[in-house]
C-alpha positions in Angstrom: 0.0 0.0 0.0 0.8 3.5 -0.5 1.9 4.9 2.8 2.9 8.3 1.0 0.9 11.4 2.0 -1.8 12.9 -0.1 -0.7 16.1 -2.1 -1.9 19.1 -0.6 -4.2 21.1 -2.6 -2.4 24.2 -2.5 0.7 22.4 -3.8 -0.8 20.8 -6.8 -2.3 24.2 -7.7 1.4 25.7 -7.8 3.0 23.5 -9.5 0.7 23.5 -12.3 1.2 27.2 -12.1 4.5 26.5 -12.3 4.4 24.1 -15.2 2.1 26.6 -17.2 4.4 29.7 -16.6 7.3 27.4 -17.6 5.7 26.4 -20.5 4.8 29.4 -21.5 8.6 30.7 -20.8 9.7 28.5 -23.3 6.8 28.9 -26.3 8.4 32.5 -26.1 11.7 31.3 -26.2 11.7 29.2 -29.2 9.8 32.2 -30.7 12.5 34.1 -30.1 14.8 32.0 -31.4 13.0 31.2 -34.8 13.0 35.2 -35.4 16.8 35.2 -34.2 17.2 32.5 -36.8 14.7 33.7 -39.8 16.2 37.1 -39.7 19.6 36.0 -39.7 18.7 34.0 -42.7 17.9 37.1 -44.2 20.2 38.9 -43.8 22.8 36.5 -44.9 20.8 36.0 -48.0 20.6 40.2 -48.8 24.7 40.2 -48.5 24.9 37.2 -50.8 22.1 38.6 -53.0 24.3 41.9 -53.0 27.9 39.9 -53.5 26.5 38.1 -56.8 24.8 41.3 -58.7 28.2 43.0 -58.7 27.2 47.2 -58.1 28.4 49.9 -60.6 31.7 51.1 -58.1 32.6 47.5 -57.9 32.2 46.7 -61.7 34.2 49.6 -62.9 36.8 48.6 -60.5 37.0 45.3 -61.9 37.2 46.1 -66.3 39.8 48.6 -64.6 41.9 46.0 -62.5 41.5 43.4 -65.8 42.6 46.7 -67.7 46.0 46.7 -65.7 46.7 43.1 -66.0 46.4 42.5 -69.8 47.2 45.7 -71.3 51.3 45.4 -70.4 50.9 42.3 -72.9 49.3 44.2 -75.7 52.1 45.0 -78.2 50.0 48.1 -79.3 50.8 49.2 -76.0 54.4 48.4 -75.5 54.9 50.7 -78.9 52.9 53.4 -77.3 55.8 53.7 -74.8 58.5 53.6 -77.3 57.4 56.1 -79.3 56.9 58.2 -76.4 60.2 57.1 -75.1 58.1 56.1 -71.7 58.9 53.2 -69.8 56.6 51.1 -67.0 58.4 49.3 -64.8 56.3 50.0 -61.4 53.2 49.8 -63.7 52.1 53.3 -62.4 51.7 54.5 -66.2 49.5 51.7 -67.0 46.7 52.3 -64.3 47.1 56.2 -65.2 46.1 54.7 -68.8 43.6 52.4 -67.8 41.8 54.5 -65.6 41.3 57.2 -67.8 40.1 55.3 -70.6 37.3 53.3 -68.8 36.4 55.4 -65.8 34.5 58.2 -68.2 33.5 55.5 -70.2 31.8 53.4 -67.4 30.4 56.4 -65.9 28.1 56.7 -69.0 26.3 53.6 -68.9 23.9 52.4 -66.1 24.8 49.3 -63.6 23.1 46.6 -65.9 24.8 47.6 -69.3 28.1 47.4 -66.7 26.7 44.2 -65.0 26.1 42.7 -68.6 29.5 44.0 -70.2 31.2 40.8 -70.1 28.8 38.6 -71.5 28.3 41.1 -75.2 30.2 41.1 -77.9 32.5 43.1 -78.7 30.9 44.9 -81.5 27.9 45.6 -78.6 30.8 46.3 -76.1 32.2 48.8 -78.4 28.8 50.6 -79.8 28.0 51.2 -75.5 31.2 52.7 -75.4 30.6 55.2 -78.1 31.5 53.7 -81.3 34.8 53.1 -82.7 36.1 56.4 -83.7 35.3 57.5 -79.6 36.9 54.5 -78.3 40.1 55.5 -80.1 40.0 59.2 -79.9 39.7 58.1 -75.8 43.2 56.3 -76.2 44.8 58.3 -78.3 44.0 61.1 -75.6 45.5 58.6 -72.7 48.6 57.8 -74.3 49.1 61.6 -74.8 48.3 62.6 -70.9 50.8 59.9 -69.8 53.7 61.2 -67.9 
């Protein structure tokens, strides 16, 4: 037999208080915790929306920094210097060049034709720039402001 007092009815009364208000504690606490998580979530999903459509600043950077890399290789260029009796070692002339060929030019179009400029061709790539004769007049004005 059961030789264990009956609970009092004041007891059983708090502790089902007590069970309620924990209960209750932690429905608001997983709450919490599904907002903590839902707007972490989003914002890790704006700064990864943001890193893959690259913005207009960070796009011109980039044609520029590709500008510096390959044009050192371009024999058109390496004559440029000659005839100008220039020479490039620390590469200073060549981002003096490359930035003031494309920096104006960027500056014209909007962030999408920038966004897109790597995947046209280079007829398209050309007309956005101005066409042909602009494109070289552009250069021909670069090579001259070199120093």
């Amino acid at each position: 037999m059961d030789n264990r007092p009956s609970p009092l009815p004041e007891t059983s009364a708090a502790n089902a208080s007590e069970a309620e208000r924990l209960a209750l504690a932690e429905k608001k606490r997983r709450t919490l915790l599904n907002w903590i998580r839902v707007t972490a979530l989003l914002f890790a999903g704006l700064f990864l929306l943001n890193q893959c459509g690259m913005s207009k600043p960070k796009a011109k950077a980039e044609i520029i920094e590709s500008c510096v890399k390959n044009v050192p290789f371009a024999e058109k260029w390496q004559q440029d210097l000659q005839r100008r009796g220039l020479t490039d070692a620390d590469g200073k002339l060549v981002r003096q060049y490359c930035v003031c060929v494309w920096n104006e030019s960027l500056d014209n179009l909007n962030t999408k034709q920038i966004q897109s400029f790597a995947s046209i061709s280079a007829q398209e790539r050309l007309a956005l720039l101005g066409g042909e004769e602009a494109f070289n007049a552009r250069d021909r004005q670069c090579i001259d402001n070199l120093k």
